[in-house]
C-alpha positions in Angstrom: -11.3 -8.4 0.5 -13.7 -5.6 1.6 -12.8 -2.4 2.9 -13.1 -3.2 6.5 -10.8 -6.0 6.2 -8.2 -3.6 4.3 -8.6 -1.2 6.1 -8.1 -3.5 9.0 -4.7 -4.6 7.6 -3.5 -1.2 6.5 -3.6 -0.3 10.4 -1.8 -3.5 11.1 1.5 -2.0 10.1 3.4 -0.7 12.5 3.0 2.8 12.8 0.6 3.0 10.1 -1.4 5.9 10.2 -4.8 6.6 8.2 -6.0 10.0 6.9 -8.4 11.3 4.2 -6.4 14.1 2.7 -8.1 14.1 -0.7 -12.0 13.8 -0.2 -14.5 12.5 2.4 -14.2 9.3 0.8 -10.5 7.9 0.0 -8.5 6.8 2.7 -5.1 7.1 2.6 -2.3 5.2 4.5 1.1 6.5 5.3 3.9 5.4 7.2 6.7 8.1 8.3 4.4 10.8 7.1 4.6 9.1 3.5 1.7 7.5 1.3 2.0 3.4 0.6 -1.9 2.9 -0.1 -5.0 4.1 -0.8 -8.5 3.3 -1.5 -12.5 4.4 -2.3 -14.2 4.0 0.6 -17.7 4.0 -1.4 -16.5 2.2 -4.3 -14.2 -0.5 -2.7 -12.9 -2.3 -5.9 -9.1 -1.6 -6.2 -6.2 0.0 -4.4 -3.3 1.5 -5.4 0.1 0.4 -3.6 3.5 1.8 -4.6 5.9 -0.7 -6.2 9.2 -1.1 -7.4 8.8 0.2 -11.3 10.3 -3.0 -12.8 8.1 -5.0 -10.4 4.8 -3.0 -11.3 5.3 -4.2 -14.9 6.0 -8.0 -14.0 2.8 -7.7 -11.9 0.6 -6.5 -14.4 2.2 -8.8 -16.8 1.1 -11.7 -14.8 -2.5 -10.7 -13.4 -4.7 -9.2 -15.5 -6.3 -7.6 -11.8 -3.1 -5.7 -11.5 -2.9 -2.1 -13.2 -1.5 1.0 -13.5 -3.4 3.2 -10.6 -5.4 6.0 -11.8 -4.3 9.5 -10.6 -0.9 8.0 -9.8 2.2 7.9 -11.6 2.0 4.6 -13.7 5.8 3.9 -13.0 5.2 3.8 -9.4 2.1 2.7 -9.0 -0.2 -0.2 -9.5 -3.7 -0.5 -9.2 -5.0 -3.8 -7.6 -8.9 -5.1 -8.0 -10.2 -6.3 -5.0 -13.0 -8.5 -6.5 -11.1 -10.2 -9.1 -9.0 -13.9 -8.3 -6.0 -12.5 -6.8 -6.0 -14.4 -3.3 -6.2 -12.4 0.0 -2.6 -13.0 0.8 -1.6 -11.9 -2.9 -3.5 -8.4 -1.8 -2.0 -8.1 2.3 1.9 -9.1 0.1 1.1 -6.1 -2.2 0.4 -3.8 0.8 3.4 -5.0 2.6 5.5 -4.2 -0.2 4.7 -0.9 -0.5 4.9 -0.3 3.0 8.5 -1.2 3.6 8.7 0.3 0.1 7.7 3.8 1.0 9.7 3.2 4.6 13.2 2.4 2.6 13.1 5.0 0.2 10.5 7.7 1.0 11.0 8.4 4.4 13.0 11.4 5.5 15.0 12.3 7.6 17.6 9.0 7.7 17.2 9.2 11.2 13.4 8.8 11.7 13.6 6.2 8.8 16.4 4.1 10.8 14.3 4.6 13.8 10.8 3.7 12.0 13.3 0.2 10.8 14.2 -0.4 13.9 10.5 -0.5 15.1 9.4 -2.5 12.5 12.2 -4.9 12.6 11.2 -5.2 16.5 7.7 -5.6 15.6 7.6 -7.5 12.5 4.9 -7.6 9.8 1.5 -9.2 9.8 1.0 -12.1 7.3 
């Protein structure tokens, strides 16, 4: 995966939007106002997704390409290397995760987050 081609997927996501909050160079996808991914755009060689905590250890358990992401909270947060073996639709299951991750229990108030359901339930999710 290159970072066209996540990027590409990020915006997939319904209501997805992309900013660059931190620095010229990360990019930074939230849904509901609420961060689910991010990634170097000059050094393209891992993202960092949320994930369920007892999840995040399983995952790095079985893949040696999945980590605790740097500058994020290590419970919450994984780290996943884009040039390792993990297969493409490994990496777009990972984002999709932490999307309707973020959109279950992040988003606030209830009411944008039934409406933002709704939406993607309408919608659906890209493989």
């Amino acid at each position: 995966m290159d970072i066209l081609s996540f990027r590409d997927y990020c915006l997939s996501l319904p209501l997805a939007e992309e900013s660059t909050p931190f620095d010229e160079t990360t990019l930074v996808y939230k849904i509901g106002g609420k961060m689910f991914a991010c990634a170097d755009m000059a050094d393209f060689d891992r993202f960092a997704v949320k994930c369920d905590p007892d999840e995040a250890i399983a995952l790095r358990e079985r893949h040696a390409d999945v980590t605790p992401a740097h500058h994020f909270n290590k419970r919450h947060w994984n780290g996943i290397r884009t040039d390792g073996d993990l297969p493409e639709a490994f990496l777009h299951e990972q984002i999709r995760n932490s999307y309707m991750l973020v959109l279950r229990r992040s988003v606030t108030p209830r009411s944008l987050r039934d409406e933002l359901l709704a939406l993607v339930e309408e919608q659906g999710l890209p493989e």
